[in-house]
KEKE-3310 file (N, C-alpha, C; in steps of 0.2 Angstrom, whole numbers, plus 5000, padded with zeros to 4 digits):
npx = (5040:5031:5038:5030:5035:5035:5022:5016:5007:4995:4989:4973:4961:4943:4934:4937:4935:4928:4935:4948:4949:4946:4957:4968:4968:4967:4982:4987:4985:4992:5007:5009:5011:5007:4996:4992:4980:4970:4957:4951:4947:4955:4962:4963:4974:4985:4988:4991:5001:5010:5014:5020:5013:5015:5014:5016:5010:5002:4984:4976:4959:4959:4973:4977:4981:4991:5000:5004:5010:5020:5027:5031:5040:5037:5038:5042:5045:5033:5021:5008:4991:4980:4965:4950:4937:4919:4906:4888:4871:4862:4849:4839:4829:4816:4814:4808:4813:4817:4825:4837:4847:4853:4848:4834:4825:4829:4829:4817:4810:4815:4810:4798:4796:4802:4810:4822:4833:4850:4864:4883:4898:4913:4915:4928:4940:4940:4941:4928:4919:4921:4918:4907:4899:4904:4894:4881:4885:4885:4873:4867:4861:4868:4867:4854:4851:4858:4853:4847:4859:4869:4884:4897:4910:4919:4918:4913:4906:4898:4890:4885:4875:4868:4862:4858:4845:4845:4847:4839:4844:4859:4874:4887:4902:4901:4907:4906:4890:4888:4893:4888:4881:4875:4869:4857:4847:4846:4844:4854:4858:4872:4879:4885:4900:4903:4900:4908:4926:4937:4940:4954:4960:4974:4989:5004:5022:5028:5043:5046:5043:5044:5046:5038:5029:5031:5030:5017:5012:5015:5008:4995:4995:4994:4986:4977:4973:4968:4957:4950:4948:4940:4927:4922:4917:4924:4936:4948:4967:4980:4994)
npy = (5133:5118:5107:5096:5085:5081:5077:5063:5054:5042:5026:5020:5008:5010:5009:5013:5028:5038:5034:5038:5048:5057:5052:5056:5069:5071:5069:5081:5091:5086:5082:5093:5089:5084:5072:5065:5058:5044:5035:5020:5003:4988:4978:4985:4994:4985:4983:4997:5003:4992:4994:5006:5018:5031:5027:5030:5022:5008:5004:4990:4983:4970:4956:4948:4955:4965:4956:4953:4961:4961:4951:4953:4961:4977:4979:4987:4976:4967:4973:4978:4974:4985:4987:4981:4973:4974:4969:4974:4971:4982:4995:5007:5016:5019:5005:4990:4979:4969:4967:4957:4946:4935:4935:4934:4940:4946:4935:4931:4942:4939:4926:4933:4941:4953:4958:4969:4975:4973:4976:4974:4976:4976:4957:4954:4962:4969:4968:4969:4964:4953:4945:4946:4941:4927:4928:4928:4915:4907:4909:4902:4911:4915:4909:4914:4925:4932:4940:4953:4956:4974:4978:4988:4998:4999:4996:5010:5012:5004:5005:5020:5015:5006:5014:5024:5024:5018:5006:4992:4989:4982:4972:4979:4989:4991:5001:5011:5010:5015:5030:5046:5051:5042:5036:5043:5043:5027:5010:4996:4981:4971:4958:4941:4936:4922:4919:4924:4927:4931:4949:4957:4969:4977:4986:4994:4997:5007:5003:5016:5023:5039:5049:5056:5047:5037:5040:5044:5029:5023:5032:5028:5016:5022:5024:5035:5035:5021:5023:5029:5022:5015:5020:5019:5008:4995:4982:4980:4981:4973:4962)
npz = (5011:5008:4996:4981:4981:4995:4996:4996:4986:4988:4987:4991:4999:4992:5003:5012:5013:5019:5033:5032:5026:5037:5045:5039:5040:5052:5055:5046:5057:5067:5064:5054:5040:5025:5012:4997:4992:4983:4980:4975:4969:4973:4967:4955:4958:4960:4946:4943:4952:4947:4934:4937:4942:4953:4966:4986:4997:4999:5003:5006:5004:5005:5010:5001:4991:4992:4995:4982:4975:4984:4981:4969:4970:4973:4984:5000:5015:5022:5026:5036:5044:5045:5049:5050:5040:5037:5031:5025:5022:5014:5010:5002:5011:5008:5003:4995:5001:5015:5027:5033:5044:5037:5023:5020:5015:5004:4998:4999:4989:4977:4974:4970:4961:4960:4963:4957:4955:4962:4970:4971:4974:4960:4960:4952:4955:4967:4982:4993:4983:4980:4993:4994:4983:4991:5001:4994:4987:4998:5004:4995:4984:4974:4960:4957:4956:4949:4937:4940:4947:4947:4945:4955:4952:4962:4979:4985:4978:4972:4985:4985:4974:4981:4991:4986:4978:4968:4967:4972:4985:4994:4994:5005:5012:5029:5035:5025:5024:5037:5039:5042:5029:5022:5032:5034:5022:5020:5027:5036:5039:5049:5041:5047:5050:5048:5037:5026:5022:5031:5031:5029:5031:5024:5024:5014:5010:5000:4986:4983:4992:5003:5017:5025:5019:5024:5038:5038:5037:5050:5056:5054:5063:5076:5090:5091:5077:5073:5081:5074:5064:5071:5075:5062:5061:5058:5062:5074:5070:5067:5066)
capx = (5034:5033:5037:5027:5039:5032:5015:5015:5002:4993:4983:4968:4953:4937:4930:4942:4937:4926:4940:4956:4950:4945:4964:4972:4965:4970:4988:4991:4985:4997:5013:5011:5013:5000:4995:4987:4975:4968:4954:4948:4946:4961:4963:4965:4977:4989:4989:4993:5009:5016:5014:5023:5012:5019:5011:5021:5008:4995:4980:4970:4955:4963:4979:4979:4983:4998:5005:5005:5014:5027:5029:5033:5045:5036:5036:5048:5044:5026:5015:5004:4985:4977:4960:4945:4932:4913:4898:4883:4866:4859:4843:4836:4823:4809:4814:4804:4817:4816:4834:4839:4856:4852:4846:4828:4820:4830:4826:4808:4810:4819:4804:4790:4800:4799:4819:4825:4841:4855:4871:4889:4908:4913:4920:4934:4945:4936:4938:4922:4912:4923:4917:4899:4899:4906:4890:4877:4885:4886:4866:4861:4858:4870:4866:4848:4853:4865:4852:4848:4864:4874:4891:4898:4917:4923:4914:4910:4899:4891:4888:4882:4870:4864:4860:4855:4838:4844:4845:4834:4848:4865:4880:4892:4904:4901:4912:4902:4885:4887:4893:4881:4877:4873:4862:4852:4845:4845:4846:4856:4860:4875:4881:4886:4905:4904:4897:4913:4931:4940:4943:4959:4963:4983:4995:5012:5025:5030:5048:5045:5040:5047:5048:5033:5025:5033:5026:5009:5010:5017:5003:4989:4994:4994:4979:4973:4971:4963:4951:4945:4945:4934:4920:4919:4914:4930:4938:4955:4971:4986:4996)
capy = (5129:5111:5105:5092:5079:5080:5076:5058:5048:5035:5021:5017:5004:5012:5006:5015:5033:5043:5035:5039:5057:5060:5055:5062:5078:5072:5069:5085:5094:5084:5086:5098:5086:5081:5066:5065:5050:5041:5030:5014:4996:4984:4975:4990:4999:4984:4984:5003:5003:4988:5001:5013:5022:5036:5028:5029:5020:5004:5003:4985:4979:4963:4954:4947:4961:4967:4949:4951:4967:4959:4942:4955:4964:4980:4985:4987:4972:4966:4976:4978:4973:4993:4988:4973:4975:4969:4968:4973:4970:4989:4997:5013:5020:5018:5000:4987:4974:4969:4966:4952:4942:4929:4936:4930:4946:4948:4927:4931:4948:4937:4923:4934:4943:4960:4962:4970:4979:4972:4977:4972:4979:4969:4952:4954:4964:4972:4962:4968:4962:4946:4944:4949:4934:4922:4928:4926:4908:4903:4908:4899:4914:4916:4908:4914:4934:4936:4946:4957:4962:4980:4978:4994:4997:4997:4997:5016:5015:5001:5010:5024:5011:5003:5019:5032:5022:5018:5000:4991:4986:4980:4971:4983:4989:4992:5008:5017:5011:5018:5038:5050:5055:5036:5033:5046:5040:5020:5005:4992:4976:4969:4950:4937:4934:4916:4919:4926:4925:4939:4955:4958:4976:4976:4990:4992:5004:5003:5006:5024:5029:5045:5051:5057:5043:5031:5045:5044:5023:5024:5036:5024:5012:5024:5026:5040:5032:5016:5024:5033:5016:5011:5024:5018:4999:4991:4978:4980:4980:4971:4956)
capz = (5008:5004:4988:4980:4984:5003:4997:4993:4983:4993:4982:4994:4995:4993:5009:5021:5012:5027:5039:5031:5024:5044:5048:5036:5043:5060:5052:5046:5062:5072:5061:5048:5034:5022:5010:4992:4992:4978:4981:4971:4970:4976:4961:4952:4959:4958:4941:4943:4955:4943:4929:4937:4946:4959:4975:4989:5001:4996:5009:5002:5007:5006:5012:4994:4985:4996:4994:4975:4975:4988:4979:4962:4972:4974:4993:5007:5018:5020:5029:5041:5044:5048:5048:5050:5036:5039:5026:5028:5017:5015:5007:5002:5018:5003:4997:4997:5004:5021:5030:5040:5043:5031:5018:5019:5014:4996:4993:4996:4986:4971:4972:4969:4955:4962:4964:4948:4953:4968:4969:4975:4970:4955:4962:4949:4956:4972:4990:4993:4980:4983:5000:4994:4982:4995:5004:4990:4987:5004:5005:4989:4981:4969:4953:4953:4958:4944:4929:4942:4949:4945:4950:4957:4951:4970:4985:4985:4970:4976:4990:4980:4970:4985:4998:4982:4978:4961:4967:4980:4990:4991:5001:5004:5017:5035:5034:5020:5025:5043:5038:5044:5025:5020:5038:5032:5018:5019:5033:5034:5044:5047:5039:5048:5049:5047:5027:5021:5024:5035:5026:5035:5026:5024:5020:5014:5009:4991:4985:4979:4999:5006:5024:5024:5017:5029:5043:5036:5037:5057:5060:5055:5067:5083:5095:5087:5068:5076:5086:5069:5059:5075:5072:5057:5060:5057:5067:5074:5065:5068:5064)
cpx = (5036:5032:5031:5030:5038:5028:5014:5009:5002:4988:4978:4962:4949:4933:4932:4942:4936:4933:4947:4955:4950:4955:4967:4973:4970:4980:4993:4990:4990:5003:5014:5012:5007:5001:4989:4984:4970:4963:4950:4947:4954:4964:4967:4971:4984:4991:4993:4999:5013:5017:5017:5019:5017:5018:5018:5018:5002:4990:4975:4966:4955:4970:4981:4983:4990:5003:5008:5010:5021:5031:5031:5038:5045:5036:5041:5041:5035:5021:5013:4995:4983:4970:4955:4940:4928:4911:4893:4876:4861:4854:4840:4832:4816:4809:4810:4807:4818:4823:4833:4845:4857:4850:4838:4825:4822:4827:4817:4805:4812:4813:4800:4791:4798:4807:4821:4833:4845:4861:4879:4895:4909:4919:4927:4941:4944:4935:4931:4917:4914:4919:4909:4896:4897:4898:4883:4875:4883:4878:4862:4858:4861:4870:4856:4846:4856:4859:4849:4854:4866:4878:4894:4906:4922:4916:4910:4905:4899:4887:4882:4875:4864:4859:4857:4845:4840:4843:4839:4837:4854:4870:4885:4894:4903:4900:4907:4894:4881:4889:4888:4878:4875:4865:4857:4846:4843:4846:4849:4858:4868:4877:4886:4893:4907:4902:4901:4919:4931:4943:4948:4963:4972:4985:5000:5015:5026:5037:5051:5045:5046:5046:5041:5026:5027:5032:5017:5008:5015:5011:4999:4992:4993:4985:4974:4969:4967:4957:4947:4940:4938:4927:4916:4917:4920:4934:4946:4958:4977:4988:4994)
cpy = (5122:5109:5096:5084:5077:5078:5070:5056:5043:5031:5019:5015:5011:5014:5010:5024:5037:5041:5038:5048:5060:5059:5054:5070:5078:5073:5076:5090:5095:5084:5090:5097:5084:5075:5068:5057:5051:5035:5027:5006:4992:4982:4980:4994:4993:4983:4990:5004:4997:4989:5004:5018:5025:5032:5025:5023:5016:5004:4998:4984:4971:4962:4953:4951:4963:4962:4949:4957:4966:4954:4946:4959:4974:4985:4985:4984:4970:4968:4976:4977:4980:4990:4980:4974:4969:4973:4969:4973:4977:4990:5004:5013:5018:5012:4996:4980:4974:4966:4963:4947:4938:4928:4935:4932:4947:4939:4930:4939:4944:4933:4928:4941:4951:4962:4964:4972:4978:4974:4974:4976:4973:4965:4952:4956:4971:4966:4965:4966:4954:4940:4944:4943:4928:4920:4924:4918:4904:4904:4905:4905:4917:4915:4912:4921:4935:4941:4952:4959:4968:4978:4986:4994:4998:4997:5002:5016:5011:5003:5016:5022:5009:5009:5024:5031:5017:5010:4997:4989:4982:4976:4977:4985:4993:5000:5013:5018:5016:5026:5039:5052:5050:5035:5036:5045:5030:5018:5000:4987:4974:4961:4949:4935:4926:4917:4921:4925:4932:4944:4959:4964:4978:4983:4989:4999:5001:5005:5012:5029:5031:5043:5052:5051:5039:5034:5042:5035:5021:5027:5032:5019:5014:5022:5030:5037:5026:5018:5028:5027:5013:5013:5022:5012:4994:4988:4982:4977:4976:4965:4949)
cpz = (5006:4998:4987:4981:4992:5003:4994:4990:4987:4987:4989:4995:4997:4999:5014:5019:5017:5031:5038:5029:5031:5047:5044:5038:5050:5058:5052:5052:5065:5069:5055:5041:5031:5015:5007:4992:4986:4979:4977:4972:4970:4970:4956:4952:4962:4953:4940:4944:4950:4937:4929:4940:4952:4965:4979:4996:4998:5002:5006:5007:5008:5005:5003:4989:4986:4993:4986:4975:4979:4985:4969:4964:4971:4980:4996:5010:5018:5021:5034:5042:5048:5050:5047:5047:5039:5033:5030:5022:5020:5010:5007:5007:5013:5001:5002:5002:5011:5024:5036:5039:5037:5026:5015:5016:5005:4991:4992:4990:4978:4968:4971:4963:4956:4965:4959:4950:4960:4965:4973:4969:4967:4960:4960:4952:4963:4979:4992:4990:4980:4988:4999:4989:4985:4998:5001:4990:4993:5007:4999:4985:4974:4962:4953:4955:4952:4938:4934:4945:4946:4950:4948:4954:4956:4972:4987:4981:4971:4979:4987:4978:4976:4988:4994:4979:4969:4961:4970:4985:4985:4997:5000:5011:5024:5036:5033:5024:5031:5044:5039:5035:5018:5025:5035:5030:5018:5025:5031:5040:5043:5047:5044:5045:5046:5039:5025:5024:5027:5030:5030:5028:5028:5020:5020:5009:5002:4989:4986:4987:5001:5012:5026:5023:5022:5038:5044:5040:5046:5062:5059:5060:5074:5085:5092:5080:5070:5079:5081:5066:5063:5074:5067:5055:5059:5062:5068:5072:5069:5066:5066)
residu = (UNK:UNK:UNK:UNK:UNK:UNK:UNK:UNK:UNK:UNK:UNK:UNK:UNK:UNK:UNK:UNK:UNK:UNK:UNK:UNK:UNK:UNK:UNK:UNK:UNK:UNK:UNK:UNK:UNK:UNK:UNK:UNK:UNK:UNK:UNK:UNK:UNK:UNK:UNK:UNK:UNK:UNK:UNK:UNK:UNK:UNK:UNK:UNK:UNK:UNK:UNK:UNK:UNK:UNK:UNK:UNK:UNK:UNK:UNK:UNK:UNK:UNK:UNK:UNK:UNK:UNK:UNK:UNK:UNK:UNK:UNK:UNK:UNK:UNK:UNK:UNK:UNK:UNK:UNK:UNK:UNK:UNK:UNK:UNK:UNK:UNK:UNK:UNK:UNK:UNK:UNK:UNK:UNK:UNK:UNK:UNK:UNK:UNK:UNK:UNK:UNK:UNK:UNK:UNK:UNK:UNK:UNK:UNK:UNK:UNK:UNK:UNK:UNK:UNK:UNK:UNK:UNK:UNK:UNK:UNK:UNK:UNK:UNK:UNK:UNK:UNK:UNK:UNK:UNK:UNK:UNK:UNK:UNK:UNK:UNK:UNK:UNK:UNK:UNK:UNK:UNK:UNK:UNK:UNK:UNK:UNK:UNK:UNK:UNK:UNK:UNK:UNK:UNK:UNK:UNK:UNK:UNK:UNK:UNK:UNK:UNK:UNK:UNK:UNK:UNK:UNK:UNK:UNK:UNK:UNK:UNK:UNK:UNK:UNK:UNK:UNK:UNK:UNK:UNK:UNK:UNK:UNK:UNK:UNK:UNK:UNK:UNK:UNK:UNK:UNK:UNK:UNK:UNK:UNK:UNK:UNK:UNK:UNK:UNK:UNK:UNK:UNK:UNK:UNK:UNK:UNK:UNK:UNK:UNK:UNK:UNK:UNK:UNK:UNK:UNK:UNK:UNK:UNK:UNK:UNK:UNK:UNK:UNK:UNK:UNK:UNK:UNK:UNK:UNK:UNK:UNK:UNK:UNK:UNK:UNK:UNK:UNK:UNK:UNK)
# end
């Protein structure tokens, strides 16, 4: 029986939960070994491992994050890029917001004061609500969006926020919005790469990694793990 020392703590963004729990599962199938994961906001979760947290593997939704964990002397070597994040502007199936690349349906929803509740993952410390800013600004809509927004405390509960009706929409990531038990419920378009910087998702090993965990971070870059993150709307990874 394996002890708890085979089952390493993974730190990972939000964004990449549907894909990574799908291969995780593929994982243990395929050699027998398994992996505890923890999923939250990027930001967050370097604060944690320079605490002291256990985690034996980081998955960010941005490169930034990794770099600061490596530049503090945190990880073996610097990583790898698993994964290509996209944004998409999503809505409850019942909202009144009409979706289109450029936002045109939440300006006209904002002028005629009948948008009360938008969402994104807080800026602060979340590459997706980073990215979802970038967007706001970069269509002019950021300064006169802000007393309506709810900011999500990652991406997942933005998600949540956007696709559950509590908002009337939201930016949030690709990934989430396109799971069978998000379509369901809401629609969503997706944003126009040119309106935010690349969300080039990076992981890295961290001191602490085992055998196991240094397994796990081999395994996502095989054929298999790529071909999941692809189901799930994500660009390809690599350096």
């Amino acid at each position: 029986m394996a002890s708890a020392k085979d089952v390493p703590a993974i730190a990972a963004a939000s964004s990449i939960k549907f894909a990574l729990d799908d291969i995780a599962k593929q994982f243990s199938q395929d050699t027998g070994k398994r992996v505890r994961i923890s999923y939250g906001s990027s930001g967050n979760f370097v604060a944690q491992i320079k605490h002291g947290a256990p985690f034996e593997l980081f998955l960010s939704a941005d490169r930034r994050y990794t770099q600061q964990l490596e530049q503090a002397g945190f990880t073996q070597g610097d990583g790898d890029i698993y994964a290509l994040g996209k944004l998409v502007l999503a809505a409850p199936k019942n909202s009144p917001l009409q979706l289109d690349e450029q936002l045109n349906g939440v300006k006209a929803l904002l002028a005629s004061g009948k948008l009360s509740r938008f969402t994104i993952a807080n800026p602060d410390h979340a590459p997706y609500g980073e990215r979802a800013r970038q967007v706001l600004q970069e269509l002019s809509l950021w300064q006169d969006i802000q007393p309506q927004l709810i900011y999500g405390e990652n991406v997942s509960q933005a998600a949540q926020f956007a696709l559950s009706g509590s908002t009337q929409g939201g930016i949030v990531a690709l990934s989430l919005a396109s799971a069978p038990r998000f379509k369901a419920r809401a629609n969503y378009i997706e944003i126009p790469q040119q309106y935010y910087q690349p969300l080039a998702q990076k992981m890295v090993l961290t001191k602490k990694a085992g055998d196991t965990a240094k397994a796990f971070y081999s395994y996502l870059q095989s054929d298999a793990a790529q071909a999941i993150f692809e189901q799930y709307g994500f660009g390809k990874g690599g350096n």
